[in-house]
N, C-alpha and C positions, 0 to 999 in steps of 0.2 A: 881510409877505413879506420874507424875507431876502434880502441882496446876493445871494447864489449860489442861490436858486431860481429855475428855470425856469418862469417861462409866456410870456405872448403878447408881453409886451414887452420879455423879456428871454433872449436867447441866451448860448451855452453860453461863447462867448469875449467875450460886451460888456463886463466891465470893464477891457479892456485900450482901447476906444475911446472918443473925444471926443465925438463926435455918433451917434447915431441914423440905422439905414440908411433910403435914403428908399422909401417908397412903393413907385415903379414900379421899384428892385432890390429890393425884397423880390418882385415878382411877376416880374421876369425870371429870378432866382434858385432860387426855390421849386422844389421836386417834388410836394408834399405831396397836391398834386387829382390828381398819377397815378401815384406811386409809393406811395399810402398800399394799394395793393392788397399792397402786400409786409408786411400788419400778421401774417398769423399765422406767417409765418419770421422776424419780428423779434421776437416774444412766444417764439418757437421756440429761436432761437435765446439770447436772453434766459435763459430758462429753466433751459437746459444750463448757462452760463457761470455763471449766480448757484452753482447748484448745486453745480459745482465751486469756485468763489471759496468756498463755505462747505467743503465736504471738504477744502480745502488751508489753512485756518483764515487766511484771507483777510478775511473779514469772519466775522461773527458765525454760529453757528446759528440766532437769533433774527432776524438782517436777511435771511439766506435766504428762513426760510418768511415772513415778510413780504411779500419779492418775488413769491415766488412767488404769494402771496395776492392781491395787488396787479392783477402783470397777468392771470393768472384770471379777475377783475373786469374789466379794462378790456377783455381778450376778449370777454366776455360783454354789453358796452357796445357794443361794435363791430358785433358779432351784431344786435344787438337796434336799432342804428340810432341809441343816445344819447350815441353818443362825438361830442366836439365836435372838429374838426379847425381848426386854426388855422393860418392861412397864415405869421404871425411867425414861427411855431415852425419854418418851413422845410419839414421832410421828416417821413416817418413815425414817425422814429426818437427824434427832439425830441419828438414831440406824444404818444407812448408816456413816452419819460421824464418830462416832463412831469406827465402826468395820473400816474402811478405816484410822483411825490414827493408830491403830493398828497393821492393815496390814502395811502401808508404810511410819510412824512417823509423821515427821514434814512436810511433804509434804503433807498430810490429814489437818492439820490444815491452810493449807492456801486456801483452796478449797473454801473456805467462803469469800474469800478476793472480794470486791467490789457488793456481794449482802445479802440480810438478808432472815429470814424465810418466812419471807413477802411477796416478791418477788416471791420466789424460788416456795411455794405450789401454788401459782396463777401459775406461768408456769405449776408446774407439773398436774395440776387440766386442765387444759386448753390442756398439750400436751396427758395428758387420755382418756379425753372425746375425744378429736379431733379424735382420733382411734375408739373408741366408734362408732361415728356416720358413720366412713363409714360403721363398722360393720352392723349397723344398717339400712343404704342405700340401702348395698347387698340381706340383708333380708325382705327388703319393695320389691325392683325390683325381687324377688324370688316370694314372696304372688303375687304379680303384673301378673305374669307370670304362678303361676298353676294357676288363678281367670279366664286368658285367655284361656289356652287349656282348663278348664272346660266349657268355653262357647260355642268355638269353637264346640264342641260335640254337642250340644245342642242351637243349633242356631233355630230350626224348633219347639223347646218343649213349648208351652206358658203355659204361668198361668196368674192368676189376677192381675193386679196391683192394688195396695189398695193407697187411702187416707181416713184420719181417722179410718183405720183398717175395711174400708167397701170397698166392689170389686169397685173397678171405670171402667177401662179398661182395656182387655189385655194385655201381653206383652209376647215379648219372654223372658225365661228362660236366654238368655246369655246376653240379655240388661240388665236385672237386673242385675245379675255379675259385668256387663262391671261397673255400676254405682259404684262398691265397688273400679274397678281399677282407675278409674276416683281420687278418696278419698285417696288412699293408693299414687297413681300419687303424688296429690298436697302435701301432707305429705314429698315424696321424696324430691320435692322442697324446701319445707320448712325446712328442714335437712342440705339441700346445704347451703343453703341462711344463715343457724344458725352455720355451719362449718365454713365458710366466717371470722365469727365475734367470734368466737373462736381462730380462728389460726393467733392470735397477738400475741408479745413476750411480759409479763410484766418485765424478768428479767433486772435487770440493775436499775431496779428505786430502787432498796438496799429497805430500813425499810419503807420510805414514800418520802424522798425529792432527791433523785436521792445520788450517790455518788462523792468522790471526785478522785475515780480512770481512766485513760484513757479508759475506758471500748470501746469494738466495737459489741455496741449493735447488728448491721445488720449483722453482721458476724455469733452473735450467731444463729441472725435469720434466716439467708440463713442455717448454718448447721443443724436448727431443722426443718426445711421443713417450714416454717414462711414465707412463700413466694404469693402475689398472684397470676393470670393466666399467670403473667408478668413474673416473677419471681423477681422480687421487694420485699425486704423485709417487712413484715406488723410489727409495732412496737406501744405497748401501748405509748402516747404519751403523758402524763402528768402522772407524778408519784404517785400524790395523789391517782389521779383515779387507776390507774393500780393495787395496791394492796390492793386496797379496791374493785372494780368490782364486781359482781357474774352474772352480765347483761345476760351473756351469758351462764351459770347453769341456769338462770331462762327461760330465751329462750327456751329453748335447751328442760327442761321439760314442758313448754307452749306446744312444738311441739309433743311433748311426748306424752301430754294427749289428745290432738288430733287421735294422730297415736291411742291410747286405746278406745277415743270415737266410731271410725269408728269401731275399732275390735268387739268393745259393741253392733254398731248396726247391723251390722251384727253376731252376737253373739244371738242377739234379734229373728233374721228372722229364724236362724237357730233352735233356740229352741223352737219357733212356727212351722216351718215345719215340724221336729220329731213329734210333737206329732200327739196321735191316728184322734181328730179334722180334721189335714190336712193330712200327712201322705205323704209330699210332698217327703222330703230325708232321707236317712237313712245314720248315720254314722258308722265307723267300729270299730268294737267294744270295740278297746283300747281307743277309745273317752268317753268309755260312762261307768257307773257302772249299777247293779242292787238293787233294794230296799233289807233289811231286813228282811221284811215282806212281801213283795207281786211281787212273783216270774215271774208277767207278767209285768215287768217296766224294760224298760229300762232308764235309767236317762242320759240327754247330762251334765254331770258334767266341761266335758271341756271349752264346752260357757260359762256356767252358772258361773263358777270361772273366767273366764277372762272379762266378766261384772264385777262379783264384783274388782276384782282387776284393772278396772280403775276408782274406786272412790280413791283407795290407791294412784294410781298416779294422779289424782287430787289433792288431799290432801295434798301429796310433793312439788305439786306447788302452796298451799295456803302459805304452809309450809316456802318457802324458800322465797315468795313473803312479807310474814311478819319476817322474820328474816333480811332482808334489810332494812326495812321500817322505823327505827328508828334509823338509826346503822349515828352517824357522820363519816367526816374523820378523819383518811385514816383505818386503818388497824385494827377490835378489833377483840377480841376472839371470840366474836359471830359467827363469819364467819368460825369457827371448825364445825357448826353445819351443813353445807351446803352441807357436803361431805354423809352421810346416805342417805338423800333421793335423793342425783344424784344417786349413786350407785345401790341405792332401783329401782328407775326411771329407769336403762340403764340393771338392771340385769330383770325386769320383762317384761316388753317391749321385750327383746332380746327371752327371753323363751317364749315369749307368739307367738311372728309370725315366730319361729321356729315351734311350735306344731301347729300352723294355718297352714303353707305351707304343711305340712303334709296332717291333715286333710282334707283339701280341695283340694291336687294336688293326697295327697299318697304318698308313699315311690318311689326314684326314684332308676332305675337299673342305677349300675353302669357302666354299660357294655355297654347298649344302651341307657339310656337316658332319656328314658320313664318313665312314672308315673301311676304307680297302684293302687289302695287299697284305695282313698279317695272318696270323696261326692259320693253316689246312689242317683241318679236323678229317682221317680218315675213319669213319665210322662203322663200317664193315670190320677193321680189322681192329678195333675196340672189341666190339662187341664176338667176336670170333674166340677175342684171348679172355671174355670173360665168359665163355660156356667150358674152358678149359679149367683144372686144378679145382672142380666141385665148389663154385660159388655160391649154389642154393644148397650147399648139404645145411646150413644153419635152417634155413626157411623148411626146412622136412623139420629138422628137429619141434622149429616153433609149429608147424602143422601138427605133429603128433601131441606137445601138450596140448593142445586146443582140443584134442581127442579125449583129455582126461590121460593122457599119460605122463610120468614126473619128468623134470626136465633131463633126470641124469638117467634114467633110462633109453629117454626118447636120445639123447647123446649119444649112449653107447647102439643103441639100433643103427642110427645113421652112420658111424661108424662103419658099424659091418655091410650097411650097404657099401657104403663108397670102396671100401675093399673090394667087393665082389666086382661093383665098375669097373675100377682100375682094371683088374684082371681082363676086364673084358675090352677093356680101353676105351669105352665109353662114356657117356655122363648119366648123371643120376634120369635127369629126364629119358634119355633113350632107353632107359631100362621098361620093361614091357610091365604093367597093370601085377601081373600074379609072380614076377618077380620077387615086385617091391612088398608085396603081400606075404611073401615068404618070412618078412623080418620084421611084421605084427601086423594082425590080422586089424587094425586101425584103420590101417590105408586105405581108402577107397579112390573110386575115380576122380573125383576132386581135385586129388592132390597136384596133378600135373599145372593147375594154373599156380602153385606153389611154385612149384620148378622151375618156371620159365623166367627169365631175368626180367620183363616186365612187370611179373606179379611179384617177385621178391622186391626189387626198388617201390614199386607202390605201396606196397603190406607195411612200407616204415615210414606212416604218416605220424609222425611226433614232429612238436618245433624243432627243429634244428634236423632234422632227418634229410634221408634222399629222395622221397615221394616228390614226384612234379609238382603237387600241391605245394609240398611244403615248399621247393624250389621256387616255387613262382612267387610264394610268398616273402622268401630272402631277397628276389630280387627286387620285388615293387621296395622292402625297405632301404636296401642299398641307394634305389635309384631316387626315393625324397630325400636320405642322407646326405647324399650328393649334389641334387639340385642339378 
C-alpha cells in the first residue's frame, strides 16, 4: 500500500501527524454508522463532478470512465449488502473513496481533485434531503386526499364545533376534516418553497475559498437536477457560505414540526373522540392497544405517540437552530452534528403520515383504488353532543337581527333564553312557540328551522363556511388540486 492510499488505517490528512488517533476519538468523531445512509448522493454527486473534471480535461478520459466504473460497483456493493464500512475511514465519504482507489487505483485518487469534504457533504446532505422532501410531498398530497373522501362520506353528519373546549356551533363533520386539508395543504407549500432553497449546488467552493481548478460549476449543476422551473442552473454563490450553510436543514425541520403540529392536533381530536365521553369515531383496531388491567379499554396509542413524537421533532429543531448559532465561518466540526436529527426529522414525519393515511383513508385495493378499513364515523352521537350546550343559541341571535332587532340586544334576549332552558334542561329548540315569545315578541313560528342543526350549518353559506354547498365546493377544489 502506498503512503497516500486510503484505507482503515489511514486518513486523508495522517501524514502530516506523529501519533495515531486513539480509539475512543475515532468513535466520538465518526459518522460513518449514520451518515453512510447519504452513500447514493455521494456516488451521485461523485458522478456529476468526475464527469465534469474529465469534460474540462481535468483528469483524463480514461480516469473518468474508471470512476465511474468504480462506484457503479461499489453501488452495487452497497445494494447487495457487501460493502464493508469502516469506522477508521470516519464518514461515508472516506469509506466510498476508499473502496473506489481500490477498485480503480490512481484514477480513485483524483476524484477529490477541485473539491474538499466541505463542499462534497453540503451537496450530498442537500442532494438527500432534496429526495426526501418530494417523498414527503407525495405523502402530505396522500393524507390530503384520504382527509377528502372521508369528508365527502360525510358532508350531511354534523357535530359541535368547540371553542375553548365548550360546544359553540355546529358544523358539518367534513368541514371540520376539510380544516385539517387546509393545514397539511399549506405544509405542502411550505415543502416546495423549502425544496426551492435546497436544490443549490455548494460543490466547487472546495474547503472554504473556492478553488484554483477550471471547474464547470453549472454543468455539475444541470447534471444533479440543480436546476430552477427554467432550467437554469441554481449555484451556492459565495463559498464561505456554501459550506458552512445548514439554512435549509433548519428550514426544512421548521416545516417539519409544523407538518407534526397539525398531525398533534389532530391526533388531539382524535383521542377525544374515542373516548367513552364522546364516542364520536372509532378506530380499527391495529390503531389502537388494550390495557393490562382492565379488559374494557381500548387505548388510541397511535395518536397518542405521534403527539408525543412532535415534541422530538421540535426539539431537532431547537436542536440544530443552536448548533448554528455560534458556529463562525466557514466550515467546523460542529456541523457533523446536523445530520441525526435531519434524519431523526425526515425518518419520523415519513412513518408517522404513512400510518395516518392509513388510519384515516384505510388500506387501499390495489385493483380498484378504493379505501377500506379506516375512520368509523358514529353520526348519531355527533350529532346528539351537538343538540347539547345550545349550539343554535348564535342562530336565534342572527334570526332576531333579521327581525330588525340590534345585535347586542338580540345577544342579551338569547341569553336569557338559554338560562331559562338550562333550568329546564332542555334546548332552545324544545322550548314551546309562547315560551320563546316571552323574550321578544319578534319570534314567530319560523324560527324553529333556525334552531334545528340543519338550518344553522346551512344559513352559513359564505366561501369558506359550513353550508353543504359551501362543503361541496371545498371539496371539488381540493379534489382538481390533487389530481
Amino acid at each position: 500500500m502506498s503512503h497516500n492510499q486510503l484505507d482503515a488505517k489511514s486518513q486523508a490528512w495522517s501524514a502530516l501527524f506523529s501519533e495515531p488517533m486513539s480509539e475512543l476519538v475515532q468513535r466520538y468523531t465518526a459518522s460513518v454508522f449514520f451518515d453512510r445512509r447519504l452513500w447514493k448522493a455521494d456516488i451521485q454527486g461523485s458522478l456529476a463532478h468526475a464527469e465534469m473534471l474529465a469534460a474540462q480535461g481535468i483528469i483524463s478520459a480514461q480516469d473518468g470512465a474508471d470512476i465511474h466504473r468504480g462506484l457503479q460497483q461499489i453501488a452495487q456493493e452497497i445494494e447487495a449488502g457487501t460493502f464493508e464500512w469502516k469506522l477508521a475511514l470516519e464518514d461515508v465519504h472516506l469509506n466510498i473513496e476508499a473502496r473506489l482507489t481500490q477498485l480503480v487505483g490512481d484514477a480513485g485518487k483524483r476524484l477529490h481533485t477541485g473539491r474538499s469534504r466541505n463542499d462534497q457533504v453540503a451537496t450530498d446532505v442537500r442532494l438527500w434531503l432534496r429526495d426526501e422532501i418530494d417523498g414527503l410531498i407525495a405523502l402530505l398530497r396522500e393524507l390530503q386526499g384520504a382527509l377528502v373522501e372521508v369528508a365527502e362520506r360525510h358532508i350531511d353528519v354534523i357535530l359541535p364545533g368547540f371553542t375553548h373546549l365548550q360546544v359553540a356551533q355546529p358544523v358539518s363533520f367534513a368541514h371540520h376534516l376539510l380544516a385539517y386539508v387546509e393545514m397539511f395543504a399549506r405544509d405542502e407549500e411550505r415543502l416546495r418553497d423549502v425544496r426551492r432553497r435546497t436544490n443549490r449546488l455548494p460543490l466547487g467552493s472546495a474547503a472554504l475559498a473556492g478553488t484554483t481548478y477550471p471547474l464547470d460549476r453549472e454543468r455539475v449543476a444541470r447534471t444533479l437536477g440543480m436546476v430552477d422551473d427554467d432550467g437554469q442552473p441554481q449555484l451556492c454563490l459565495n463559498s464561505l457560505d456554501a459550506v458552512s450553510d445548514r439554512d435549509f436543514a433548519i428550514e426544512f425541520t421548521a416545516a417539519a414540526s409544523l407538518i407534526m403540529v397539525h398531525i398533534s392536533r389532530l391526533s388531539e381530536e382524535l383521542i377525544l373522540w374515542m373516548s367513552q365521553n364522546f364516542g364520536f369515531v372509532r378506530l380499527a383496531d391495529r390503531f389502537t392497544t388494550g390495557s393490562s388491567i382492565m379488559p374494557q379499554k381500548k387505548n388510541p396509542d397511535v395518536p397518542e405517540l405521534a403527539r408525543g413524537k412532535t415534541g422530538r421533532v421540535v426539539g431537532h429543531l431547537m436542536g440544530l437552530i443552536t448548533l448554528m448559532k455560534g458556529q463562525p465561518l466557514a466550515y467546523n466540526k460542529d456541523n457533523q452534528e446536523d445530520k441525526e436529527p435531519l434524519f431523526d426529522t425526515v425518518d419520523t414525519v415519513r412513518d408517522t403520515l404513512r400510518i395516518f393515511i392509513d388510519m384515516i383513508g384505510g388500506e387501499r385495493d390495489p385493483a380498484t383504488g378504493e379505501r377500506s378499513g379506516g375512520l368509523t364515523v358514529n353520526r348519531e352521537a355527533m350529532e346528539a353532543a351537538a343538540r347539547k350546550g345550545f349550539a343554535t343559541a348564535t342562530d336565534l341571535a342572527d334570526y332576531l337581527v333579521r327581525k330588525g332587532v340590534p345585535f347586542r340586544d338580540a345577544h342579551e334576549t338569547v341569553a336569557a333564553a338559554v338560562r331559562h332552558a338550562a333550568g329546564l334542561g332542555v334546548d332552545l329548540a324544545d322550548l314551546p312557540l309562547a315560551d320563546l315569545q316571552r323574550f321578544h315578541p319578534a319570534i314567530e313560528a319560523d324560527v324553529f328551522q333556525a334552531l334545528t342543526l340543519q338550518g344553522s350549518v346551512q344559513a352559513r353559506n359564505t366561501v369558506g363556511g359550513t353550508a353543504p354547498e359551501q362543503v361541496r365546493r371545498q371539496i371539488a377544489r381540493h379534489r382538481a388540486r390533487l389530481g
